[in-house]
DONUPA-63815 format. One record per residue (C-alpha): x, y, z; residue in one letter. Coordinates in steps of 0.25 Angstrom, whole numbers, plus 5000, padded with zeros to 4 digits. Layout:
# residues N
((X Y Z) 'a')
...
***
This chain:
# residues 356
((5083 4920 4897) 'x')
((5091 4920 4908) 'x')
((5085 4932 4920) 'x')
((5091 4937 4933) 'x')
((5080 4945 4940) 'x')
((5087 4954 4949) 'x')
((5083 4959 4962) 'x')
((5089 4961 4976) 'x')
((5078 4967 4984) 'x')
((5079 4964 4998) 'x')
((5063 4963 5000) 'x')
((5051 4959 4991) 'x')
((5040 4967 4983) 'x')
((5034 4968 4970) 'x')
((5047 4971 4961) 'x')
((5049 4956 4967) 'x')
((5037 4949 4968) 'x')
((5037 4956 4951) 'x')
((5051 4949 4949) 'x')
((5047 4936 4954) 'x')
((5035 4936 4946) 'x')
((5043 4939 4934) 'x')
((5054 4928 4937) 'x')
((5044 4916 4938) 'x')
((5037 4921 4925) 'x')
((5050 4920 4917) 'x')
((5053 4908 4924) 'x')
((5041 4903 4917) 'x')
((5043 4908 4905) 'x')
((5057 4900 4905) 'x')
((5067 4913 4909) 'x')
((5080 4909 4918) 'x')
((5077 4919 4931) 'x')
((5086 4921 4941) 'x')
((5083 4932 4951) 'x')
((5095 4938 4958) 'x')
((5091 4942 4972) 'x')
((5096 4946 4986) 'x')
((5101 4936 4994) 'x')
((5091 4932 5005) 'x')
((5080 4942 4999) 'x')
((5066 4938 4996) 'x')
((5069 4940 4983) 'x')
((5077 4928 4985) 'x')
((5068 4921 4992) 'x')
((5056 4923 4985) 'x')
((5063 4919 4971) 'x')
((5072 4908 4976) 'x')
((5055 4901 4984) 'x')
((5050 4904 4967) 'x')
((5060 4895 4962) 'x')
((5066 4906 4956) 'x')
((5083 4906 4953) 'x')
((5091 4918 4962) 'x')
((5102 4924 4962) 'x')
((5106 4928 4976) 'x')
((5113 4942 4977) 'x')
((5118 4946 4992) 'x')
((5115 4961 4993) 'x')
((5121 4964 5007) 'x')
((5133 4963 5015) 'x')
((5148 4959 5010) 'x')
((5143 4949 5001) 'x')
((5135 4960 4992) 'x')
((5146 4964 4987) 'x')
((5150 4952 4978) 'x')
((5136 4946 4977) 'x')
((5132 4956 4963) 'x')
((5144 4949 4958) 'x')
((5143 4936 4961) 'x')
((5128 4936 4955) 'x')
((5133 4943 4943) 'x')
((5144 4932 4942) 'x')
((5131 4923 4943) 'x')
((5122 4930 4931) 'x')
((5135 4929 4922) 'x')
((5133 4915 4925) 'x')
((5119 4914 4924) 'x')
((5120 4921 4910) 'x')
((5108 4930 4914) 'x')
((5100 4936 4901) 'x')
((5092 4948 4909) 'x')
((5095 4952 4923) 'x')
((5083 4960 4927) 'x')
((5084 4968 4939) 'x')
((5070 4972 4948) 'x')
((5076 4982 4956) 'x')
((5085 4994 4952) 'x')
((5093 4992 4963) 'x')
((5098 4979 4958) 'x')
((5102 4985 4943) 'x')
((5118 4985 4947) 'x')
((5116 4971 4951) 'x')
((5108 4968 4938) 'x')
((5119 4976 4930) 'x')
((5129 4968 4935) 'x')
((5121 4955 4932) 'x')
((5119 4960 4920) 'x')
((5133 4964 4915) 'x')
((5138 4950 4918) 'x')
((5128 4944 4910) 'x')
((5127 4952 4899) 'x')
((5112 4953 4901) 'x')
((5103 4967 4902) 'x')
((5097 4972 4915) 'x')
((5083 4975 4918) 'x')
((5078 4983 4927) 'x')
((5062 4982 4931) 'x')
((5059 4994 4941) 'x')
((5048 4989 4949) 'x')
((5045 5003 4958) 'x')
((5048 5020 4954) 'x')
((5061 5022 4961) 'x')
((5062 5037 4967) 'x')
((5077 5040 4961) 'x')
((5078 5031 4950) 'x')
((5095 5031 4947) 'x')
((5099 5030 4934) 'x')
((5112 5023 4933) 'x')
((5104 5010 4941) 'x')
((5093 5011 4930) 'x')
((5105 5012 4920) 'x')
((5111 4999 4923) 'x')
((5097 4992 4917) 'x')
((5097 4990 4901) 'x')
((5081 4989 4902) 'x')
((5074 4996 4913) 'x')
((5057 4989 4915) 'x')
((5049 4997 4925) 'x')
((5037 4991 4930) 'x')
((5026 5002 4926) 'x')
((5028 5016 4919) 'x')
((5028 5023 4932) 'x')
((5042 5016 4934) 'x')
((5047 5020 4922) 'x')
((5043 5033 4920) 'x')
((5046 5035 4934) 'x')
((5060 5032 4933) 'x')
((5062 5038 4920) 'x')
((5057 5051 4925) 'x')
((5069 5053 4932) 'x')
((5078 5046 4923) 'x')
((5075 5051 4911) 'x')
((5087 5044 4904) 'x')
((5079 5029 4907) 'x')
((5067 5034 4899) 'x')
((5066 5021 4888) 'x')
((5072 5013 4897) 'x')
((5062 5009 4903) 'x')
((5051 4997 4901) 'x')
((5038 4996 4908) 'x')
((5034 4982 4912) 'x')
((5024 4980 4922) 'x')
((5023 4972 4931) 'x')
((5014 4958 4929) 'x')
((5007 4947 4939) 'x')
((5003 4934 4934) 'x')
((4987 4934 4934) 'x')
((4985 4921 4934) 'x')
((4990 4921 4949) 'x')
((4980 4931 4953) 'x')
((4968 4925 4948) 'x')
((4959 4917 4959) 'x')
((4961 4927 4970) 'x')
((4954 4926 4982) 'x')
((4944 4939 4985) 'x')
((4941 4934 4998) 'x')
((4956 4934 5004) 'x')
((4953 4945 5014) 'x')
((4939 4938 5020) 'x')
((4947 4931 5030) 'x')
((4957 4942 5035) 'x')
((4957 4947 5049) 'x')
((4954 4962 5046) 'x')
((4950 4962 5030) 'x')
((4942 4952 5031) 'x')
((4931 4960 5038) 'x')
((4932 4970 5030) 'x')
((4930 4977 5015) 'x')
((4931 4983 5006) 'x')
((4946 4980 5004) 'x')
((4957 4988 4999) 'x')
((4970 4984 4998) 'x')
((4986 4990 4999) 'x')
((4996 4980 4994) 'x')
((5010 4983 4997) 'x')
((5021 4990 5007) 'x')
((5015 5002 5016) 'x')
((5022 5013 5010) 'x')
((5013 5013 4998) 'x')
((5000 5022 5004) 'x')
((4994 5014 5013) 'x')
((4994 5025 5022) 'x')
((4986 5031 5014) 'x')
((4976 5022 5010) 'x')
((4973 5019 5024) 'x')
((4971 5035 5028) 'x')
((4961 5033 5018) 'x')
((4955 5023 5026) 'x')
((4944 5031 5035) 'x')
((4938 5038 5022) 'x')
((4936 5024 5016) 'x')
((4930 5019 5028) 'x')
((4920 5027 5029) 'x')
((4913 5022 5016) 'x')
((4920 5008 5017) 'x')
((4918 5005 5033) 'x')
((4924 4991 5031) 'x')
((4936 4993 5020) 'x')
((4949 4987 5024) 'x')
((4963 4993 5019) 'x')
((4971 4981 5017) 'x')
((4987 4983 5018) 'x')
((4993 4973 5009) 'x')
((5010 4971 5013) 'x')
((5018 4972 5025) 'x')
((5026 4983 5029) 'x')
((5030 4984 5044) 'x')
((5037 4998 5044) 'x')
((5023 5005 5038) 'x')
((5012 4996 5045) 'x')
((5013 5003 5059) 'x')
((5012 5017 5051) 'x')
((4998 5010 5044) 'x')
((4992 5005 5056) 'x')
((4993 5018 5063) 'x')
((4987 5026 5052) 'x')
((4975 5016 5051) 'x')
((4974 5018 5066) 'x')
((4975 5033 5066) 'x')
((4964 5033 5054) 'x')
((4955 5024 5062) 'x')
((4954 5013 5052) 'x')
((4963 5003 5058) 'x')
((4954 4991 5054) 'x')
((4952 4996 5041) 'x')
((4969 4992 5037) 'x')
((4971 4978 5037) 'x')
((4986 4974 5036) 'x')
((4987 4962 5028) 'x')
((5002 4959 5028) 'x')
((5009 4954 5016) 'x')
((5000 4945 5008) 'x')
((5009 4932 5001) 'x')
((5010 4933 4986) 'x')
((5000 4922 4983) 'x')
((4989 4928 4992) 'x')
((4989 4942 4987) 'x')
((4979 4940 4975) 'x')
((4970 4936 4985) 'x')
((4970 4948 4995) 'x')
((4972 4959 4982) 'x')
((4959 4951 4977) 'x')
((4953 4953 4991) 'x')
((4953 4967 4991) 'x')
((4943 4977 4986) 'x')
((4953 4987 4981) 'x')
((4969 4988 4979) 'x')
((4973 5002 4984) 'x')
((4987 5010 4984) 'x')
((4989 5024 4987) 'x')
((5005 5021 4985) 'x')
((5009 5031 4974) 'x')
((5023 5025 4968) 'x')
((5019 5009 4964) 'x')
((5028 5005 4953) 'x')
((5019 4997 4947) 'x')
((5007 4992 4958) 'x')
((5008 4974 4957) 'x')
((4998 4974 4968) 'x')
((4987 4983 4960) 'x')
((4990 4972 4946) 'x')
((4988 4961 4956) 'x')
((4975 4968 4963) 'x')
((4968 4970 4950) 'x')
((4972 4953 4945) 'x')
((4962 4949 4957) 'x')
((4951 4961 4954) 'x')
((4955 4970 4964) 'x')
((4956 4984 4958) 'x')
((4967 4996 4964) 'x')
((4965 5009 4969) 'x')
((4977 5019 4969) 'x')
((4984 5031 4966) 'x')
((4988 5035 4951) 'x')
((5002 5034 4952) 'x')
((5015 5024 4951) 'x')
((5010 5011 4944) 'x')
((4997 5010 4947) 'x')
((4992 5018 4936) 'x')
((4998 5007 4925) 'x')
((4989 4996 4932) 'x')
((4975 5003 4936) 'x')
((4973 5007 4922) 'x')
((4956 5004 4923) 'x')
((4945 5007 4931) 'x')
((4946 4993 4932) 'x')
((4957 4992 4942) 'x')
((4955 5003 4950) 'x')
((4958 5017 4953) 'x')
((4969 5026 4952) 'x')
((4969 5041 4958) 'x')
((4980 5052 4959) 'x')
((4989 5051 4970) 'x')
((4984 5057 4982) 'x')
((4969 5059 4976) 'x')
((4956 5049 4978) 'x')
((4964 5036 4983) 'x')
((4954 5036 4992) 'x')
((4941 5040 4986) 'x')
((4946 5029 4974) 'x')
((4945 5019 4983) 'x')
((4932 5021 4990) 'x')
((4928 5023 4973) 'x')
((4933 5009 4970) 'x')
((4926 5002 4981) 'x')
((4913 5009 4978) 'x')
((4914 5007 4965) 'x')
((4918 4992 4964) 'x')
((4912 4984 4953) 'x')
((4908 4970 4956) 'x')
((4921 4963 4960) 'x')
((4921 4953 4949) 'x')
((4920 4965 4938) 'x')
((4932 4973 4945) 'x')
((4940 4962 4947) 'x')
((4939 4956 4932) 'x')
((4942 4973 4928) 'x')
((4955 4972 4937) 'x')
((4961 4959 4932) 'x')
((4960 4964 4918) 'x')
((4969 4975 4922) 'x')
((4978 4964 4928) 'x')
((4979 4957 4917) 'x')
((4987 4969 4909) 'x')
((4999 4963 4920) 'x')
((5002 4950 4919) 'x')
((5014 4942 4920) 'x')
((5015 4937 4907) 'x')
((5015 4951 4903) 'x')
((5026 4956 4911) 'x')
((5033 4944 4908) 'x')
((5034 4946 4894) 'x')
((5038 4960 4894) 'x')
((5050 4956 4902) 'x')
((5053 4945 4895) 'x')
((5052 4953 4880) 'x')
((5063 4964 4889) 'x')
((5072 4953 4892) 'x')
((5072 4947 4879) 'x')
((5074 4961 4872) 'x')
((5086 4964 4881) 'x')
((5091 4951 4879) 'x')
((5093 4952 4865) 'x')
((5099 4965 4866) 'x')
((5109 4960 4875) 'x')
***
């Protein structure tokens, strides 16, 4: 089949990083992918450096205004069997897309939007979400999209997860003198605060623990810093920075514990890819995490705003051998692969291709 992945984004995250996992995966399995991305985005970039085919779309100034149907004269050309769209905000352009090639649109919403709108989400003849929080979510409030949606979660290839290194944080400046380790993966509006006003409690029992701040964000470090400052725990918060792709199965298998106290995770990548390298999650029961955490094995869950903090302490008291936790986490990886996810989209576009 012939595929456009559609997605104009102007930055990068794990709604990306998901689609370019699926594009190569297809690739693979012998599919025609071409991505339709912004013009000079890192979308662009990062496909076009995996060898992948884009479409460029230029999304700002006098030249927007012809570019949706210039790539549409492009798909009609290319003859596109799906044009799957990773973002709703891109569904008018997949419409179009779609209409000059005679092909359905998907939809995969990848996050719970706050006002979902209706005649966007209309636009799609098959809507995916990436957990049932998502869906139900969304539906809750459009009741007319109730059995229109799919759930198809996300999936990671396990294979590149094994051989992790536990010992990636021995040689860092400020980690390295320290344990145990909990780490926070992802942009600063997703409860670190929290997690480090939780800091001086922990301490108290754990002198040496380290909270390890996984991602960059420039406009919410300063705000962090002064918290940890004001709660006297300063050397306890070590800012890692954005960690390159290849490396971060070795600093989530660093860790003692994967934590979050953010409330609306669509679906939680980052707690999947934890528990493939042994490393279990601690969070709240809310958004997408409840589809993952579904043993003992993988962690703890508690209701938001009760016991974030006493589970942690919990876990790291009651940590079984490392070996035994790890092997009971990558059991509950295994329940999202690649290969599983991969199938489900290709059965969809298979499905809507013979209806079309």
């Amino acid at each position: 089949m012939r595929i456009a992945l559609v997605n104009t984004t102007r930055g990068w995250g794990g709604a990306e990083e998901q689609m370019l996992v699926l594009a190569r995966e297809l690739a693979k399995r012998g599919e025609a992918i071409t991505v339709v991305a912004r013009r000079g985005s890192p979308v662009m970039a990062r496909f076009e450096a995996a060898g992948q085919r884009v479409l460029a779309v230029t999304r700002k100034g006098a030249g927007a205004v012809f570019a949706p149907f210039a790539a549409a004269a492009e798909a009609r050309a290319q003859g596109f069997d799906i044009i799957h769209s990773h973002r709703d905000h891109d569904l008018p352009l997949g419409k179009l897309l779609a209409l000059c090639c005679g092909a359905p649109l998907v939809l995969t919403q990848h996050c719970r939007p706050n006002k979902p709108y209706a005649p966007a989400y209309g636009l799609a003849d098959r809507l995916v979400a990436v957990s049932s929080y998502i869906a139900c979510g969304i539906t809750q409030k459009l009741p007319g999209l109730s059995g229109r949606f799919e759930v198809i979660v996300n999936g990671i290839d396990l294979e590149l997860f094994s051989g992790a290194d536990s010992g990636y944080w021995c040689a860092h400046p400020e980690a390295g003198r320290r344990g145990p380790l909990i780490g926070v993966v992802g942009a600063f509006y997703k409860g670190q605060e929290e997690l480090v006003a939780a800091l001086p409690s922990l301490l108290e029992e754990f002198p040496r623990l380290a909270l390890i701040l996984i991602g960059e964000d420039a406009s919410r470090r300063d705000k962090l810093q002064e918290l940890a400052r004001h709660k006297g725990v300063a050397e306890a918060v070590v800012f890692a920075g954005r960690i390159p792709r290849e490396q971060m199965k070795h600093a989530l298998a660093g860790l003692d514990l994967n934590a979050s106290a953010f409330c609306n995770e669509g679906f939680g990548l980052s707690v999947v890819e934890g528990l493939a390298v042994g490393t279990p999650f601690v969070g709240y029961k809310t958004g997408g995490y409840p589809e993952i955490v579904t043993t003992v094995a993988a962690g703890r869950l508690v209701e938001p705003g009760q016991g974030l903090e006493e589970a942690i302490a919990a876990l790291l008291r009651e940590r079984q051998p490392r070996e035994e936790t790890a092997e009971a986490c990558r059991q509950v990886a295994e329940e999202f692969s690649l290969c599983r996810m991969v199938d489900a989209y290709q059965k969809l576009y298979q499905s809507l291709k013979e209806r079309a």
